[in-house]
C-alpha positions in Angstrom: -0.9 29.4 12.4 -3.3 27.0 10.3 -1.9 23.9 8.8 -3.7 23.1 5.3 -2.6 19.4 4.2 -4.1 19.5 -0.3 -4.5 16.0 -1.1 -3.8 15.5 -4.6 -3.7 12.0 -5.3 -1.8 11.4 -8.3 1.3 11.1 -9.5 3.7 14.0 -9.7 6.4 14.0 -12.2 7.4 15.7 -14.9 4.8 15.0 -17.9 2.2 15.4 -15.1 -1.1 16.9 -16.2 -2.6 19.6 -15.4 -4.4 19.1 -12.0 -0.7 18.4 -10.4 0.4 21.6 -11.6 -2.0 23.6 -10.8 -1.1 22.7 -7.2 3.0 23.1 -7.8 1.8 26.6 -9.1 -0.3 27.3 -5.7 2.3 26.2 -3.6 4.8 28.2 -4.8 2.8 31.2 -4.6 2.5 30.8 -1.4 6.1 30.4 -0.5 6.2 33.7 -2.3 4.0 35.2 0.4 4.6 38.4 1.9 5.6 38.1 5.6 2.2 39.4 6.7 -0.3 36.6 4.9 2.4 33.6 5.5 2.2 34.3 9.0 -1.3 32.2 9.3 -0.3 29.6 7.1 1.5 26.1 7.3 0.6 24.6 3.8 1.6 20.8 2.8 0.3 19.4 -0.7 0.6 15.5 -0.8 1.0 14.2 -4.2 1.8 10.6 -5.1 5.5 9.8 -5.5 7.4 6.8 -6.6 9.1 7.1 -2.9 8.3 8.7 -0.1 10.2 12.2 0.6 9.2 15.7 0.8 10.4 18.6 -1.1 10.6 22.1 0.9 9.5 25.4 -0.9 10.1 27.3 2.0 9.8 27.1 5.7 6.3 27.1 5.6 5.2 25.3 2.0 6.4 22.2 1.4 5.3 19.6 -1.2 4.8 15.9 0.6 5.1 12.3 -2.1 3.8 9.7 -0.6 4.0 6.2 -2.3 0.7 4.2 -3.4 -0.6 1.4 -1.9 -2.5 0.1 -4.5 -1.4 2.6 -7.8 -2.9 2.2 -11.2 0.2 2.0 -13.5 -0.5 -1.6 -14.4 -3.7 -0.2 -15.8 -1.8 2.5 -18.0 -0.8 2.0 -21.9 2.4 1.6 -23.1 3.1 5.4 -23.3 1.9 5.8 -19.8 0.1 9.3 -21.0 -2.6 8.4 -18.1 -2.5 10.3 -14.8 -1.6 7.3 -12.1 -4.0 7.8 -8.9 -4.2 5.4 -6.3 -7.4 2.9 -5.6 -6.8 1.6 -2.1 -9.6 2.7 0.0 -7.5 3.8 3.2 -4.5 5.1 3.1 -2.4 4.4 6.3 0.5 6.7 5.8 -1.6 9.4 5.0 -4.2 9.0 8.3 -1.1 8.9 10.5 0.2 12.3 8.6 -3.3 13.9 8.6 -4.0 14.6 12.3 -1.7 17.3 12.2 -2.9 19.7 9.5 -6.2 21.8 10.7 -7.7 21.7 7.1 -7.7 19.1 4.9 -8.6 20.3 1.1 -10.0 17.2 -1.2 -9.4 17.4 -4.9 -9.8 14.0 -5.9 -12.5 11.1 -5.0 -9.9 7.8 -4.4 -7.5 7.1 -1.9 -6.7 10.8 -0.2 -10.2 12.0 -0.8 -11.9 8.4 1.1 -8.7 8.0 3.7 -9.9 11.6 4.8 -13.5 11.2 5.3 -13.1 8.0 6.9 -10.9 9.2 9.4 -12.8 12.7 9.9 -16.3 10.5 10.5 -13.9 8.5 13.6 -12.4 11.9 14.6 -16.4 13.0 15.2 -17.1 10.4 17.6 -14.3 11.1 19.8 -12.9 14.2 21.6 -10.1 14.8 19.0 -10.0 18.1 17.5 -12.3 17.9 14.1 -10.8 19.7 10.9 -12.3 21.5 8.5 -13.2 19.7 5.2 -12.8 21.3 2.2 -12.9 20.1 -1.5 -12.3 21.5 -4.7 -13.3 20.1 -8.1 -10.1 19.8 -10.8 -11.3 16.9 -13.5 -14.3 15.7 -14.7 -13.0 12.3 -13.2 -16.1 10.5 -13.7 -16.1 11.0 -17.6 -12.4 10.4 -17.9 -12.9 6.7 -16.1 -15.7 6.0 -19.0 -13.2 6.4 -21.7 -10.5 4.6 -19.9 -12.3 1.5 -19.7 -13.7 1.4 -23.1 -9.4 1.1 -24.1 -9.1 -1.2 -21.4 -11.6 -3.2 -22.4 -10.5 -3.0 -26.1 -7.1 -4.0 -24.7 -7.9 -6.9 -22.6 -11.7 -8.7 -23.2 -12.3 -11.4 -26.3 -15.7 -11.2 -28.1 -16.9 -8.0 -28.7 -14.8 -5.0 -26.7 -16.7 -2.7 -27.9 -20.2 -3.6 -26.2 -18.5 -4.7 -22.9 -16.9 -1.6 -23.0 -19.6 0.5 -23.2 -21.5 -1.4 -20.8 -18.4 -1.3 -17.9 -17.8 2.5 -19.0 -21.2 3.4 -18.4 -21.0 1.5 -15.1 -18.1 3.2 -14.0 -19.2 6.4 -14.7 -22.6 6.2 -12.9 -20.2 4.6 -9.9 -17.9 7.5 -9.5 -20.1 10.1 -10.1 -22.2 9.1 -6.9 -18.9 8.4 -4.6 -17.5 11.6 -5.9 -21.2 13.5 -4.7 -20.5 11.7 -1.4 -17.2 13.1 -0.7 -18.0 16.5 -2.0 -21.4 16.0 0.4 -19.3 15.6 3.5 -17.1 19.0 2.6 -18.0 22.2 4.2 -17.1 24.4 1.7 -16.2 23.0 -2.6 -14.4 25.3 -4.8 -15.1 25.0 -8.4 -13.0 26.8 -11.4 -15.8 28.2 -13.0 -19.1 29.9 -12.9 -21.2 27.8 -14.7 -19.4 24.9 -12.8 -20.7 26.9 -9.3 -24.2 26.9 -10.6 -24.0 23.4 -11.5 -23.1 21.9 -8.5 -24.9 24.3 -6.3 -28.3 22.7 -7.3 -27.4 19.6 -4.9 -24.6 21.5 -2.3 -26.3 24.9 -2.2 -25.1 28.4 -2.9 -23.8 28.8 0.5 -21.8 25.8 0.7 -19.8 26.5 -3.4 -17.3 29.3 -4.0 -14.9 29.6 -7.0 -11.2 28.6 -7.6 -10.3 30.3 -10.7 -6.9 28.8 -12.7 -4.2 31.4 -13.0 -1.2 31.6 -15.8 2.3 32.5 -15.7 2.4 35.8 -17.7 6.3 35.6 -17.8 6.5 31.9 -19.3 3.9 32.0 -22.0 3.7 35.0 -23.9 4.0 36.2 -28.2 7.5 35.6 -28.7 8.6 36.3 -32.6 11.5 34.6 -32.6 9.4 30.9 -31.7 8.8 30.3 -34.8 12.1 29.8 -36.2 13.2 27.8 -33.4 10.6 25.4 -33.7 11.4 25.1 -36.8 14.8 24.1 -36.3 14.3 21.9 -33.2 11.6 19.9 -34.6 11.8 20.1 -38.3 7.9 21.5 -38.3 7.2 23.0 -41.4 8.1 26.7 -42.4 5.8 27.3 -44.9 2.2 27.0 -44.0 -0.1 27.9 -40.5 0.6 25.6 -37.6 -2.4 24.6 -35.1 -1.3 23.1 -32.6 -3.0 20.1 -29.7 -1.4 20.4 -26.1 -2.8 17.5 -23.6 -2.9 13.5 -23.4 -3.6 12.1 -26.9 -6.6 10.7 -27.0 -10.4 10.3 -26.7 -11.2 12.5 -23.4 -9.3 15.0 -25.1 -11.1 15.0 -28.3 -8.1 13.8 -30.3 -9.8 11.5 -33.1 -12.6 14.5 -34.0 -9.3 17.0 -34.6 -7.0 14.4 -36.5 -10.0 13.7 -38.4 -10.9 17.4 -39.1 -7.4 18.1 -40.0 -7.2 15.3 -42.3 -10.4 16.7 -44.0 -8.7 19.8 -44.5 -5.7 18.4 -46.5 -8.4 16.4 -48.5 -9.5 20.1 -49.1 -6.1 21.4 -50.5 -5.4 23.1 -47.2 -2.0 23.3 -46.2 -2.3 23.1 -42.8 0.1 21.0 -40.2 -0.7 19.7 -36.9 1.6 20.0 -34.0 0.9 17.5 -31.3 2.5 18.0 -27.6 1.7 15.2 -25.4 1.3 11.3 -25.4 -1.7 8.9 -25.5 -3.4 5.9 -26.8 -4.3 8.1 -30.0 -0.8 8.6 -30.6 0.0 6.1 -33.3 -3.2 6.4 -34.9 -3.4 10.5 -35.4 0.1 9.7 -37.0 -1.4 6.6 -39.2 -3.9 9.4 -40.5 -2.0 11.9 -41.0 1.3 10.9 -41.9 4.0 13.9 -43.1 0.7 16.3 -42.0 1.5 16.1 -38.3 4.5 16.4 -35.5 4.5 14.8 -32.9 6.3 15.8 -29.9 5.4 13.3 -27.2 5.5 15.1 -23.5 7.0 18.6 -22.7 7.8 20.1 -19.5 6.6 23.9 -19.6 9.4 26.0 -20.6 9.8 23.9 -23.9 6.0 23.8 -24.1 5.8 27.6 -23.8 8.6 28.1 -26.9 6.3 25.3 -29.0 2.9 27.5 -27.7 4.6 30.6 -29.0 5.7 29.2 -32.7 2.0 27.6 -33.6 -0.3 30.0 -34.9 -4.1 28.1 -33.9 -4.3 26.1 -31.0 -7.5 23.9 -31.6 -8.9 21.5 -28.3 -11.7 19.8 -28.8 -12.1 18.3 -25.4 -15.1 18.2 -23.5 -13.9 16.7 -20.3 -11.9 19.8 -18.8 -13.5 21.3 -15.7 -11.3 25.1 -16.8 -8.9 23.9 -18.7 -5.8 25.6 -18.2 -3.6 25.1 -22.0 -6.1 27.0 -23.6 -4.9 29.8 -21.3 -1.7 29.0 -21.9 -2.2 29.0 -25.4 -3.7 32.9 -25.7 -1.2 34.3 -23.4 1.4 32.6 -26.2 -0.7 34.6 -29.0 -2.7 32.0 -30.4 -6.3 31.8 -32.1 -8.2 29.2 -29.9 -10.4 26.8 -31.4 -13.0 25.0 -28.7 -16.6 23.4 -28.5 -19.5 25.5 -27.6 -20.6 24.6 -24.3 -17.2 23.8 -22.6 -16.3 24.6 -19.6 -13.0 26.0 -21.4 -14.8 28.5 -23.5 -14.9 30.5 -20.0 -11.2 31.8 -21.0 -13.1 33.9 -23.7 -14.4 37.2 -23.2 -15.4 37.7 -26.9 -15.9 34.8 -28.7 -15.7 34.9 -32.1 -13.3 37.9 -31.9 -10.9 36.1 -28.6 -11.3 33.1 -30.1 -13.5 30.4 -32.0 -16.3 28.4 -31.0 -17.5 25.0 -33.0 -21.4 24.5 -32.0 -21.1 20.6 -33.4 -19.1 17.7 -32.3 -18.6 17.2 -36.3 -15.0 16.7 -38.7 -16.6 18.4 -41.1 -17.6 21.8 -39.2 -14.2 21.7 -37.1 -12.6 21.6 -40.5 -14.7 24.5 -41.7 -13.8 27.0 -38.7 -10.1 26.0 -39.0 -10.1 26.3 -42.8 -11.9 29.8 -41.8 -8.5 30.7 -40.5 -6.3 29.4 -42.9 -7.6 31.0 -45.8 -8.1 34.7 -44.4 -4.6 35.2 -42.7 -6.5 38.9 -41.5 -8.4 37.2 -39.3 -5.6 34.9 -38.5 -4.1 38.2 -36.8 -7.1 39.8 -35.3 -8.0 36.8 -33.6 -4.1 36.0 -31.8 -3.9 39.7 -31.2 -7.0 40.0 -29.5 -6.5 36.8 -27.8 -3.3 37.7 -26.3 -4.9 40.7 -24.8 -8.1 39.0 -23.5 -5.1 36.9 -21.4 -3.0 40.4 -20.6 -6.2 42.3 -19.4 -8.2 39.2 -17.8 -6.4 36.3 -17.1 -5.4 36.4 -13.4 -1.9 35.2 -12.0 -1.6 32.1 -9.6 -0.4 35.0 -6.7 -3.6 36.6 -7.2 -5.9 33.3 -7.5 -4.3 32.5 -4.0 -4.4 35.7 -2.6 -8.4 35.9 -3.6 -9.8 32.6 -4.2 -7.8 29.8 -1.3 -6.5 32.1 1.5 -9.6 33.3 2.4 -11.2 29.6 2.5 -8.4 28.7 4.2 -8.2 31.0 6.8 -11.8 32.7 7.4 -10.1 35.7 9.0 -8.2 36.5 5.8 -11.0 39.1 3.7 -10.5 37.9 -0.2 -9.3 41.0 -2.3 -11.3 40.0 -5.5 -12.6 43.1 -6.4 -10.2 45.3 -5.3 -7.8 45.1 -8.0 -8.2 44.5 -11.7 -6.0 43.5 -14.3 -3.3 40.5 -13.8 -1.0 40.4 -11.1 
């Protein structure tokens, strides 16, 4: 049996974004294994926890919180929208866990990702056995960081926050895109969600050395659901009466958050009725609802069945973010039976298999033209349909499960002797 320790080093909780639960999702899968496949695997993903425990799956999958040594909460805002990730660089709780698991699978470059390395560099220079590294990209972290320091630096420097921001932001950026590139350099193998993403980073790794790890959905949580619309209206007093598009992630600038509040304020300036729905929290929070006033609702965090029933009620779901590496509400999102509105050139326009027929892309970075393509929508209701019917079927007919994503993208990573199925089977499963 191989032991497979994921090191995913933040937080886990219930708002937790999107890289945590992509991971819940994996490890459930595989306590769903048949008895054949979970025979060759011992799985344990470490997340960070407030306290130490471990939560078991199944005899074989378990999910492992280990507490921070040096945690960023002091550095989040008042909402605490920001995922919390630990900075210390060794981690001694996790190096004493470590030597037990015969893979350990990075996705993250701070206090997992650097305790690993470290302590695989002393394993090498010994006669211990060595595992297998392995690494897998989630979050444009890098990018993320940048904005984060421009609002801490708006939040905590006299003089002129704006020009110290930019100058630490672009600091910080440059700095963890080279210690990421070290980490991933010291993998044997990095797993990336997309193909564009795989030709990317092969340039510096090689072909040989990247392989893909798709995102899957859950088919049976977020789907069309006709009676949504009703209950959202009752539940959160939404409007009844006009077209609802809706924002699902952390509210605010690596999400794209002021360049959709100020698109949809242009489009009330236009004499559109049109109401944004906002699920999630963030340091844009209470200035989208400065802008926008009785034009927007906001819902602060959701856990995912309430997010699915708010999914299934809205009829566009626009994301402007560039800083997602797949992803994953925009899947959400057309498996719900919504008309998705994205930037050209992101990574998240991969969910699309037609665009401009699955969904809608915006070439420009602009208010004005994300207005336009969502003021497309609300005026020609037609369309409207065309575009959330043929985006829930793009999901149906393409979007693979997280059984199938672990059947053909991690098991056979994980254990070499396992052939990966991809190929073999089409549609979801």
């Amino acid at each position: 049996m191989t032991s497979v320790a994921v090191l995913v080093e933040l937080l886990r909780g219930g708002p937790s974004g999107g890289h945590v639960k992509c991971w819940e999702h994996f490890a459930r899968s595989a306590s769903r294994l048949p008895a054949d496949a979970r025979r060759g695997l011992d799985l344990t993903v470490y997340f960070l926890g407030e306290r130490e425990r471990v939560e078991v799956l199944s005899p074989h999958v378990r999910l492992a919180m280990l507490r921070p040594v040096l945690g960023t909460g002091a550095l989040t805002s008042a909402d605490g929208a920001e995922d919390i990730t630990d900075l210390v660089p060794y981690h001694p709780r996790l190096a004493a866990l470590l030597p037990r698991h015969d893979v350990w699978h990075l996705t993250h470059c701070f206090a997992y990702a650097t305790t690993a390395v470290r302590l695989a560099r002393r394993r090498a220079r010994t006669a211990a056995p060595q595992p297998r590294l392995l690494g897998s990209v989630h979050t444009d972290v890098p990018r993320l960081a940048s904005v984060y320091v421009r609002y801490l630096a708006g939040r905590w420097l006299p003089g002129d926050p704006p020009a110290a921001g930019g100058f630490l932001a672009d600091h910080a950026e440059t700095w963890l895109r080279r210690r990421q590139g070290r980490l991933l350099e010291c993998c044997e193998r990095v797993l990336v969600p997309t193909p564009a993403g795989r030709r990317e980073l092969a340039r510096t790794l090689g072909p040989h050395r990247v392989g893909l790890l798709r995102r899957g959905i859950d088919h049976d949580r977020f789907r069309p659901d006709p009676a949504a619309r009703a209950r959202l209206v009752r539940e959160y007093g939404v409007p009844s009466d006009r077209p609802l598009v809706l924002f699902a992630g952390r509210v605010d600038a690596t999400k794209g958050v002021p360049l959709l509040a100020e698109s949809m304020r242009l489009l009330r300036e236009r004499g559109r009725a049109a109401h944004l729905v906002m699920a999630g929290a963030g340091a844009e929070t209470e200035s989208v609802g400065a802008l926008l006033g009785d034009g927007v609702s906001l819902l602060g965090p959701l856990p995912q069945d309430r997010l699915a029933r708010v999914y299934a009620g809205c009829d566009v779901f626009a994301f402007p973010s560039r800083t997602e590496t797949s992803g994953n509400v925009v899947a959400e999102a057309m498996a719900s039976g919504l008309a998705v509105v994205l930037p050209e050139g992101a990574h998240t326009t991969h969910w699309l298999t037609a665009p401009g027929r699955d969904g809608v892309v915006v070439r420009h970075d602009d208010p004005g033209e994300w207005a336009d393509a969502l003021g497309a929508l609300v005026d020609r209701p037609r369309l409207l349909t065309a575009l959330r019917r043929r985006a829930a079927t793009t999901a149906r007919e393409t979007h693979p499960s997280w059984d199938r994503v672990l059947a053909e993208d991690l098991l056979p990573v994980w254990l070499p002797r396992v052939p990966s199925r991809r190929g073999e089977s089409a549609g979801r499963r």
